[in-house]
C-alpha angles and dihedrals in degrees: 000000000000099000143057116260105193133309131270115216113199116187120189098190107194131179101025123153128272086225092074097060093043094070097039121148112186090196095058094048098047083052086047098045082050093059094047092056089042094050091049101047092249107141117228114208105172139342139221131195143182127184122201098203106238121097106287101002107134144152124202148181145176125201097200122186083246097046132289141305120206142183140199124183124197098182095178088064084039080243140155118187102200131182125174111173110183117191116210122001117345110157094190113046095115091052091062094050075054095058098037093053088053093063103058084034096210135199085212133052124167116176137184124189124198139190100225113210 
């Protein structure tokens, strides 16, 4: 393949407070990260979600028409594990990591970005 076929964002967010993830709401964050996706023209097509039960501990993940977007906490690291992979052109795609990132306002980011094809 002689061509790019999307980007692939991965975010390691370290150091961020446990604060954060005491006053987690699982619900407000899945309507936030909707709005994100929406304000960015990325397409969401269906959500999943697990909840580990303790403040913070989530699983989720995104099926978009241009890919996925996931996300894995560890609140007891104060760490977010986050991966937004968008096919074709999606202008927007880094905006959204932006966005993302603000929410959990971590010490630590680590990003890699990668042309996909």
């Amino acid at each position: 393949m002689n061509h790019p076929v999307g980007t692939h964002i991965i975010v390691d967010l370290n150091q961020i407070n446990k604060q954060v993830f005491e006053s987690f709401d699982l619900i407000k964050f899945d309507q936030y990260v909707k709005e994100v996706l929406a304000s960015n023209s990325i397409t969401l097509i269906n959500t999943m979600t697990n909840d580990f039960g303790s403040p913070g501990a989530f699983t989720v993940l995104y099926l978009l028409a241009e890919s996925h977007l996931s996300l894995h906490t560890w609140p007891e690291h104060g760490y977010v594990a986050l991966d937004l992979f968008t096919c074709g052109q999606t202008p927007n795609t880094q905006r959204a990591v932006e966005q993302l990132i603000e929410y959990f306002s971590p010490l630590s980011i680590q990003i890699k970005t990668i042309i996909r094809g």
